[in-house]
C-alpha positions in Angstrom: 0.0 0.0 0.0 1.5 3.3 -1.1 2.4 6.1 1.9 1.1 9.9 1.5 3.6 12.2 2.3 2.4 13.8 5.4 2.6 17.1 4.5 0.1 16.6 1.2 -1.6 13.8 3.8 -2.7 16.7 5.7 -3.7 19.2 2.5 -6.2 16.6 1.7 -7.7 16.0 4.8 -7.7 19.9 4.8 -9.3 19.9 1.9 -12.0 17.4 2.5 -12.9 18.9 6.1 -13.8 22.0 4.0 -15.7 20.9 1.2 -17.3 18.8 4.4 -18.1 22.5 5.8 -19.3 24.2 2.2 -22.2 21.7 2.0 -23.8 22.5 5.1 -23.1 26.1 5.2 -25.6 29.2 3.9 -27.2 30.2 7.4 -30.5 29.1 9.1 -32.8 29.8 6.5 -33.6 27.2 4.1 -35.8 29.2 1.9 -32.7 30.2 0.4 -32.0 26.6 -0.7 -35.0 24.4 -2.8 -37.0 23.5 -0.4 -38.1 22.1 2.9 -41.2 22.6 5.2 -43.0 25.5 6.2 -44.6 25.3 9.4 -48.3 27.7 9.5 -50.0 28.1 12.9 -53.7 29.4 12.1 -56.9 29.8 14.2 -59.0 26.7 13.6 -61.9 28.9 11.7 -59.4 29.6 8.5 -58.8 25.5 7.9 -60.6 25.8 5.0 -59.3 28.3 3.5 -55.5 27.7 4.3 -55.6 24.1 3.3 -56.7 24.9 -0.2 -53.7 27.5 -0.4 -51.3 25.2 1.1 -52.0 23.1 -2.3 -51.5 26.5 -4.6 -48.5 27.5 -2.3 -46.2 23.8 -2.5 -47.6 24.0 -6.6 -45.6 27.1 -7.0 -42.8 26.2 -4.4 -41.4 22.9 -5.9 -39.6 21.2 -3.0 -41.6 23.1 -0.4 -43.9 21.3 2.2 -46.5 23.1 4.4 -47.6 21.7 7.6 -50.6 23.3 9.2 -51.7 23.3 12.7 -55.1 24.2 13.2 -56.0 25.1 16.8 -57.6 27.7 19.1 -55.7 31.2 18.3 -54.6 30.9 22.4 -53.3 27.4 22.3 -51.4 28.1 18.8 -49.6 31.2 20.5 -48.3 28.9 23.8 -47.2 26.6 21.8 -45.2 29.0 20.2 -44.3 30.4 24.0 -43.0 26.6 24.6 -40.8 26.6 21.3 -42.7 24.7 19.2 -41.3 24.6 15.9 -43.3 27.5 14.1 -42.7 30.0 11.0 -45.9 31.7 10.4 -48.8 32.6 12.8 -52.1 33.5 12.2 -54.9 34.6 14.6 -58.2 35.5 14.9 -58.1 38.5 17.0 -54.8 40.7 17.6 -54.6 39.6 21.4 -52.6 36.9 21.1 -50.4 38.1 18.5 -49.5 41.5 20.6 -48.7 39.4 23.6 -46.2 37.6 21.2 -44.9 40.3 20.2 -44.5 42.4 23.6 -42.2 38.9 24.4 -40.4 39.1 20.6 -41.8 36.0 19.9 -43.3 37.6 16.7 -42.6 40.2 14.5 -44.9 42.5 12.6 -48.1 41.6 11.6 -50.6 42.5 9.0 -54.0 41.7 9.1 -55.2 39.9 6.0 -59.2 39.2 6.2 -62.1 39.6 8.7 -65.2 37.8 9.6 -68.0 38.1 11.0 -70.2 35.6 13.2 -74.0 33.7 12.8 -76.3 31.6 15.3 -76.4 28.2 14.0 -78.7 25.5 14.7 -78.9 21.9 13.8 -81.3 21.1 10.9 -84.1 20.1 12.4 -84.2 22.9 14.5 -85.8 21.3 17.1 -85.6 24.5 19.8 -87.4 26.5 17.0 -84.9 29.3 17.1 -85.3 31.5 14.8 -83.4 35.0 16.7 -80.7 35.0 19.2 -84.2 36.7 21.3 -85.3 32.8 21.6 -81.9 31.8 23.0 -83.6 33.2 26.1 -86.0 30.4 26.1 -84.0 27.6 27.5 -82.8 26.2 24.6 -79.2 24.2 25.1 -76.6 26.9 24.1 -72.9 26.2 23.1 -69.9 29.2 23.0 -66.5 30.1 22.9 -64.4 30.3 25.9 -64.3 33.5 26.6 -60.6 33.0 26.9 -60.6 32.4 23.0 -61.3 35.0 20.4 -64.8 33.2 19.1 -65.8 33.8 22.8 -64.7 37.5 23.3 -66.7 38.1 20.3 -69.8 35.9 21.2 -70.1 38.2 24.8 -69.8 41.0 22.5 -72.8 40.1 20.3 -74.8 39.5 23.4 -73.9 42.3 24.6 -75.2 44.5 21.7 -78.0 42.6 21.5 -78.7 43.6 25.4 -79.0 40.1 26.6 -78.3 39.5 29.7 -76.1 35.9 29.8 -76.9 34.8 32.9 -80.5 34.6 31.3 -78.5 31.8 28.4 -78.3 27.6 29.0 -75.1 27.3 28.2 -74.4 23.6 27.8 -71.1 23.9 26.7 -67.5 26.1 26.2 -65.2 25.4 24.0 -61.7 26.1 23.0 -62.2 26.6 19.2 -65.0 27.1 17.2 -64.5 24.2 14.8 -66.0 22.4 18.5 -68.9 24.8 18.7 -69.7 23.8 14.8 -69.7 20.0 15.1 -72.0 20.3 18.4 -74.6 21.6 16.6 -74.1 20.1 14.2 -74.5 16.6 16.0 -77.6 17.8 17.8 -75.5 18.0 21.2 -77.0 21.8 21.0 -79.9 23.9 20.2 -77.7 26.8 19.1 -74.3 27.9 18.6 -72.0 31.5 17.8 -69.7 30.7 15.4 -67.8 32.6 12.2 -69.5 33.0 8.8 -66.8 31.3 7.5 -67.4 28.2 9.3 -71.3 28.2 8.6 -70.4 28.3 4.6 -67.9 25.1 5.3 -71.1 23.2 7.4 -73.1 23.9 4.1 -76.4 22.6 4.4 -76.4 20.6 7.5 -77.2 23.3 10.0 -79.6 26.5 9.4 -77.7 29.8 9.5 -79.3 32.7 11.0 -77.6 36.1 10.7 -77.1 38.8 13.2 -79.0 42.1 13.1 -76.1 44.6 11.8 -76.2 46.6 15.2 -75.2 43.4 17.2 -72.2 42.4 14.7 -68.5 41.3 16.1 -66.1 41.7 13.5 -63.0 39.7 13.8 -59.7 40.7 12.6 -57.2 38.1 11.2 -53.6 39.4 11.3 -50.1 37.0 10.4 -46.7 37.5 10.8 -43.2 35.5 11.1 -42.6 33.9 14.1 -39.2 35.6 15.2 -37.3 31.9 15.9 -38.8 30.7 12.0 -35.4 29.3 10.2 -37.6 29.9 7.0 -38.4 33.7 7.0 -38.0 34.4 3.2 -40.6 31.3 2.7 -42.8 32.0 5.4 -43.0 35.6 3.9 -43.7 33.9 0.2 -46.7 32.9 2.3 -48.0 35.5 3.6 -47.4 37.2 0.5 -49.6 34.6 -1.1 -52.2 35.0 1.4 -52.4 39.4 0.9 -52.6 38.6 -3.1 -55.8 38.5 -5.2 -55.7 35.1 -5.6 -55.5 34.8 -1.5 -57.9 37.0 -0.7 -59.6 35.4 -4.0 -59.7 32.1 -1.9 -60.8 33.7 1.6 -63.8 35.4 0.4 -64.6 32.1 -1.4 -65.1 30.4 1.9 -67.0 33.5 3.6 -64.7 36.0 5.2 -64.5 39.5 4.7 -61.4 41.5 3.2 -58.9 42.6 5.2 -59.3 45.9 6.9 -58.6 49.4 4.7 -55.4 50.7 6.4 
């Protein structure tokens, strides 16, 4: 077996060590590179929506993955709090994005659609509901936590609409309104507050019945990067995505508003 000279020995291993170090250089963000997997935290009411641009983002992102996680805008932001791995987060109030941001967990936002929210009933109605006034009646109610943006805005309604909660059965509370939406659906409830967007995904298996305009909540959506995302220039392709026509194309489509004139 033929003996390197040491001294051209240790050029080569020199060598190798750096080409070692040149293929897993070019800094944290992998958005630079062709692809990899973008992690989206959203409130549980825009699953629709984000799922079907999730398809049209990784279409026009070859080598690009996007996981959602779909939960209550509150749970979403303490994962984030715990350091779960996250890029983009989207709410469905600004609450929980200004307390991310008052830690520099997230940086600035822009809010991208709104909503607005509906009493549902199952199909069969069997309450007979036909106003929030006959919610007063007994019927089995379900509603946000109040902890939880659906919620906040729920005591808001009520509270235009000068009824006094105490008067309410409230059956059940729940930590996202996706929850509120399958109660009713089931029949586990007379009645439910939930987003106009999530009525138009339920379709025809529960009766809608809208709000008077005086008694209306309107929610605000805002996103932004998370500040520890190792994907910033992809999780800003997405967000860029969801502010285009196309986006906002896709939003309305499943029943939200556009996003507030600045």
């Amino acid at each position: 077996m033929m003996r390197l000279p040491l001294g051209l020995l240790a050029v080569l291993l020199a060598c190798a060590a750096a080409a070692c170090g040149s293929g897993s250089s070019g800094g944290s963000d992998s958005s630079a590179g062709g692809g990899g997997t973008l992690n989206v935290f959203a409130a549980s009411s825009l699953t629709e929506a984000f799922t079907q641009l999730a398809t049209t983002y990784q279409d026009a992102n070859p080598g690009w993955k996007v996981r959602l996680n779909f939960l209550g805008s509150d749970e979403l932001a303490a994962q984030i709090e715990q350091g779960v791995s996250a890029d983009v987060y989207a709410a469905a109030s600004s609450k929980y994005p200004e307390q991310l941001q008052g830690e520099d967990m997230l940086g600035k936002t822009t809010d991208f659609a709104t909503n607005t929210l509906v009493l549902i009933t199952p199909k069969d109605n069997p309450a007979g509901i036909t106003s929030a006034d006959d919610l007063t009646k007994g019927a089995k109610l379900v509603v946000g936590d109040p902890s939880v943006p659906i919620g906040s805005y729920t005591e808001q309604v009520l509270g235009n609409l000068r009824i006094d909660p105490s008067s309410l059965n409230v059956v059940s509370r729940e930590d996202k309104v996706k929850s509120i939406a399958t109660k009713v659906e089931l029949g586990e409830a007379d009645a439910g507050f939930v987003y106009t967007s999530d009525a138009n995904a339920l379709g025809d298996s529960v009766n809608v019945i809208q709000l008077p305009a005086s008694a209306q909540a309107t929610a605000t959506y805002p996103i932004g990067i998370v500040s520890d995302s190792s994907n910033t220039e992809a999780a800003q392709r997405w967000i860029d995505l969801v502010m285009s026509p196309q986006g906002q194309e896709v939003l309305t489509s499943h029943g939200f508003g556009a996003a507030p004139s600045s």
